[in-house]
C-alpha positions in Angstrom: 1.7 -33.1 -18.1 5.3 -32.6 -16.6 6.5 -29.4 -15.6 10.4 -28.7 -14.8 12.8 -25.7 -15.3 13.9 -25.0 -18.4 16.5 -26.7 -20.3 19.0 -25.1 -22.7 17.6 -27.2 -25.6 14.2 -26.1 -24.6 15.2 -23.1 -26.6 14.0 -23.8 -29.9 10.7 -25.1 -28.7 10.2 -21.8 -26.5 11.0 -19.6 -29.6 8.2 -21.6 -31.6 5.6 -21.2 -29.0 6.2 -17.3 -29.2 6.5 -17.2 -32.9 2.6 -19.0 -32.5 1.5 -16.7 -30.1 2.8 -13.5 -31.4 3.5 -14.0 -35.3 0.9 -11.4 -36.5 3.4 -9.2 -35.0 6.5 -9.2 -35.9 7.5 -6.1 -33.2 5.6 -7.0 -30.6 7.2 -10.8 -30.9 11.1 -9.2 -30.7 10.2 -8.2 -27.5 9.5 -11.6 -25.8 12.6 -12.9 -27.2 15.0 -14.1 -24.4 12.3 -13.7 -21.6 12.5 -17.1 -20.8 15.9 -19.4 -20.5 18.6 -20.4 -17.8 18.4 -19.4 -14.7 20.3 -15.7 -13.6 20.5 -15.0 -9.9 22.9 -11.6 -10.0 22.7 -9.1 -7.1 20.4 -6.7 -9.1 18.4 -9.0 -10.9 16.7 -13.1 -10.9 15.1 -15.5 -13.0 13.7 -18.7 -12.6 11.9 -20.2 -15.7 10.0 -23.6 -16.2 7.8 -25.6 -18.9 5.1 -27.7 -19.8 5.4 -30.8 -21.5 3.0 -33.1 -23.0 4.1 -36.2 -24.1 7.8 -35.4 -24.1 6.9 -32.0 -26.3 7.2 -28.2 -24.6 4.2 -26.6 -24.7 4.4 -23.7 -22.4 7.1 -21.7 -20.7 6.8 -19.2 -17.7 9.2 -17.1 -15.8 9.6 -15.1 -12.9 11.7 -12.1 -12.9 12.8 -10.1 -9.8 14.8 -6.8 -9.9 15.7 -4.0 -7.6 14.5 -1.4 -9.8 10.7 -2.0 -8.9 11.4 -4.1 -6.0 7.7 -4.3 -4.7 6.7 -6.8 -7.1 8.0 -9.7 -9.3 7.3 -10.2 -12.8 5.5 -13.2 -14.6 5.3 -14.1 -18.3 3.6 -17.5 -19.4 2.9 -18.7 -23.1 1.1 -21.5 -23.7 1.1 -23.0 -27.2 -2.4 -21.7 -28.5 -3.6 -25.0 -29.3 -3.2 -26.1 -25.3 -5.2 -23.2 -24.0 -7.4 -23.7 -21.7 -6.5 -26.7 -20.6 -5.3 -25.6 -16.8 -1.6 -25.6 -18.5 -1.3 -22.0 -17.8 -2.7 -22.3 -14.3 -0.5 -25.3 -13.3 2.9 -23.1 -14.2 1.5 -19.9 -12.1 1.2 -22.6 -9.0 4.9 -23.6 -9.3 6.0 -20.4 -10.7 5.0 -18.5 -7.2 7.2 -20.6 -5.4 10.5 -18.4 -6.4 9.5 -15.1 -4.8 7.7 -13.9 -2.1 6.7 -10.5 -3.7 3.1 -10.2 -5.3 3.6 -10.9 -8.9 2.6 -8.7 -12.0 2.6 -9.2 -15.7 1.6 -6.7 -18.6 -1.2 -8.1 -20.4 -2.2 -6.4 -24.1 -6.2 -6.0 -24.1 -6.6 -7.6 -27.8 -5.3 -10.9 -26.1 -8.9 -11.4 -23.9 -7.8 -15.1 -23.1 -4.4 -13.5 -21.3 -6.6 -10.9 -19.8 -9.4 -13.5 -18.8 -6.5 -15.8 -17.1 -5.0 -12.7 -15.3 -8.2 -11.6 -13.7 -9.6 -15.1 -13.2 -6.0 -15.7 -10.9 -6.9 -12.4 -9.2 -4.7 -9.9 -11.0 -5.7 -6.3 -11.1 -5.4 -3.4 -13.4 -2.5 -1.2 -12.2 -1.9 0.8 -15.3 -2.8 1.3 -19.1 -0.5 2.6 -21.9 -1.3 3.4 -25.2 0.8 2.8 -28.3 0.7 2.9 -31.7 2.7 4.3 -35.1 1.9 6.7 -37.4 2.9 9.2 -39.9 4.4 12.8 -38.5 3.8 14.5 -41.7 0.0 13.7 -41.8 -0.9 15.2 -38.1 2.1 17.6 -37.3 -0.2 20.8 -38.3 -2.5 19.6 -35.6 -0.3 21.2 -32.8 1.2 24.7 -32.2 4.9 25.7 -33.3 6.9 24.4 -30.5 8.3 26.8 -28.0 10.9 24.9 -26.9 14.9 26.3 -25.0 17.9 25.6 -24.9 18.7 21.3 -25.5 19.4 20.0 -22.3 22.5 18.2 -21.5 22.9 14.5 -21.1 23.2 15.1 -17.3 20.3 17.7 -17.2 18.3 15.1 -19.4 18.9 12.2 -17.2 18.1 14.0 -13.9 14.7 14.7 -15.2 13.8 11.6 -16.8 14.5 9.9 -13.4 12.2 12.5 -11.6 9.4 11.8 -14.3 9.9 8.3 -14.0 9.7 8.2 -10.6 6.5 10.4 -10.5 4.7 8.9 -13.2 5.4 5.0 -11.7 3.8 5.9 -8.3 1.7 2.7 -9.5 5.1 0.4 -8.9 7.5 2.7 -6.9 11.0 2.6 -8.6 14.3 2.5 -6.2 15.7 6.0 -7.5 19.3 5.7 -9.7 22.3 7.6 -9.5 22.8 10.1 -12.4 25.3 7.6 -13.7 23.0 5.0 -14.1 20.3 6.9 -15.1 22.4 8.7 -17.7 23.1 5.7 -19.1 19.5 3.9 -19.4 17.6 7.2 -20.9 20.4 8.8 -22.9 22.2 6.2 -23.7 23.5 4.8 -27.3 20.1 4.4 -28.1 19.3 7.9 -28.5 18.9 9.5 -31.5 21.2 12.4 -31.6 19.9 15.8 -32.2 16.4 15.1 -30.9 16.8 16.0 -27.0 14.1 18.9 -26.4 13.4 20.6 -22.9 11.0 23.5 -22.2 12.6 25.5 -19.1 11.1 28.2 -16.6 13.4 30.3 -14.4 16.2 28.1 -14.6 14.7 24.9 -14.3 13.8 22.2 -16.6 9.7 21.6 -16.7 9.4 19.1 -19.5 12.1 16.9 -21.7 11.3 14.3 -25.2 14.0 12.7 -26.8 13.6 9.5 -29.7 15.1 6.7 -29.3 15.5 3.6 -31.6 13.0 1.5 -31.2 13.5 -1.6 -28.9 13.4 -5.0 -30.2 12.3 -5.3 -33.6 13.7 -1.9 -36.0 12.2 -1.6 -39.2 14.5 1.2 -39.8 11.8 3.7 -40.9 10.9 5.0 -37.2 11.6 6.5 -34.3 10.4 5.6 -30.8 8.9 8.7 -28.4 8.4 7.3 -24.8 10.7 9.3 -23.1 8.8 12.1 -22.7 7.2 14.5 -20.1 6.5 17.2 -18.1 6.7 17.8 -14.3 3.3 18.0 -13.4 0.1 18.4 -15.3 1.6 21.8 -17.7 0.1 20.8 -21.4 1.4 23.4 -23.2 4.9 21.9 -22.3 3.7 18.7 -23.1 2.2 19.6 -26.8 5.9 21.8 -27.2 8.1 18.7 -26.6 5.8 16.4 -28.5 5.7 18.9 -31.4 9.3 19.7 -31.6 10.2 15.4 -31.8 7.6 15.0 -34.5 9.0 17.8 -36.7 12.3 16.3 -35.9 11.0 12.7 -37.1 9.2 14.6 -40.3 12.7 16.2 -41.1 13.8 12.9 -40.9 11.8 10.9 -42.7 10.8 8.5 -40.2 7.7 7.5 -39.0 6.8 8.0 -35.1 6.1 4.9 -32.8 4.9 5.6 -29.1 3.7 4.7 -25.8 2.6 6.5 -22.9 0.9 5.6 -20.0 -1.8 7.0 -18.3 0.2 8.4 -15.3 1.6 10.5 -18.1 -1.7 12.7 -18.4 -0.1 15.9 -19.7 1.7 13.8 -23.1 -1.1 11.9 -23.3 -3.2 14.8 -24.1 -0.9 16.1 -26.8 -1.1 13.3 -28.2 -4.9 12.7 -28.3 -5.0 16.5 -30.1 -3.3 15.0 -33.0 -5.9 11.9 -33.0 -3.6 9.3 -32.8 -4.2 7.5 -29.6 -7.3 4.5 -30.1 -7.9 2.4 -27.0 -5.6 2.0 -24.8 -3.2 -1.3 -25.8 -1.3 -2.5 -22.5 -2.2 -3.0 -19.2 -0.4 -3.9 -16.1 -1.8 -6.6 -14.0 -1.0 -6.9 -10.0 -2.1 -9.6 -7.3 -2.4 -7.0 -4.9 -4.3 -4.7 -7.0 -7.8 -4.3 -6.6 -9.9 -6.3 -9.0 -13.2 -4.6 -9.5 
């Protein structure tokens, strides 16, 4: 076995191995696409990828990633072609790989994947957090919550400042580097938001929970919407089942379907949306060297 840094005609080989590793999912694959290739050192963000060859043929490919916006840890991502599992392939790119940072390194694992898991904790990653995701039909579970009470739309800037607060709050897991309301403005309500869906719940003044839709990332069938940016400040459920009923109606009016995630740190959403039944086992999990691994 060889290891070395990726090459731009590894490309095609890379892409294969994700397409073996993922195909059952054609969503879930979009978002790997591009996670490993050329190396980027830029002020705000790095990446150094390698792979694995066996007799002359990529089998593997890993990456580190390092960015200022959770600049505790570094991010790693190895695939090895399913039929070289288990064959220390994996474990011989995490060795090299940790030479390109000196932060503790972290990957998100998905818990139907117990091979992934199994390597992660076997290397001495621990669980730092759990989301849950999923898609389903607003029509069929919309009557399971309350008429919204919702105020006044927020504005873009109002919108931004709060989703950066939530963000912050419900990351404590991974501390963020806070953004400017320029930046932030730009990442939550950005061209990806789907206009007419941004909902706040206020009190005296102040803004105590925001959702918006989004398109979904990576792979858009073009029937859904996304929810994930949504929350409350705090633990206040009826805000949280307000906001999430006001962006289902939205997507019923629509016609779309809803696709979601929300992490546990997000306890107030997550509720709301285990009322309407919807949840299942949690799908995601973020893994962490320096978390603890009982």
């Amino acid at each position: 076995m060889r290891v070395r840094p990726f090459a731009s005609d590894d490309a095609d080989a890379v892409r294969a191995i994700l397409d073996a590793t993922y195909g059952d999912d054609r969503w879930v694959r979009s978002l790997h696409e591009g996670s490993h290739g050329l190396p980027v050192d830029h002020p705000h963000f790095r990446r150094s990828s390698l792979v694995a060859e066996l007799d002359g043929v990529v089998v593997a490919a890993g990456t580190i990633t390092s960015g200022q916006r959770h600049p505790r840890r570094s991010w790693l991502e190895i695939e090895v072609a399913p039929a070289e599992r288990r064959s220390g392939i994996g474990t011989a790119l995490l060795g090299e790989l940790r030479g390109f940072t000196e932060r503790p390194l972290c990957a998100r694992g998905r818990f139907v994947d117990e091979a992934a898991i199994g390597f992660l904790r076997r290397h001495g990653f621990g669980l730092l957090d759990r989301s849950w995701g999923g898609r389903f039909d607003p029509g069929a579970v919309v009557e399971r919550l309350p008429e919204p009470t919702v105020g006044q739309s927020p504005t873009l800037d109002e919108a931004a400042a709060f989703f950066e607060r939530w963000y912050c709050e419900t990351h404590h897991f991974d501390p963020p580097t806070p953004w400017p309301l320029e930046r932030a403005r730009a990442f939550f309500c950005g061209d990806d938001l789907v206009a007419g869906s941004l909902v706040g719940v206020w009190d005296d003044g102040s803004l105590r929970g925001a959702a918006t839709l989004i398109r979904t990332p990576g792979y858009d069938p073009g029937d859904e919407l996304y929810l994930v940016w949504a929350g409350t400040l705090g633990t206040d459920r009826q805000v949280a089942t307000s906001i999430v009923a006001a962006c289902l109606q939205f997507a019923q009016d629509a016609g779309k379907a809803v696709r979601f995630e929300v992490n546990e740190a997000n306890a107030a959403v997550l509720t709301a949306l285990d009322q309407l039944g919807v949840l299942g086992e949690p799908d995601l999990g973020i893994f962490a060297e320096d978390a603890a691994t009982s």
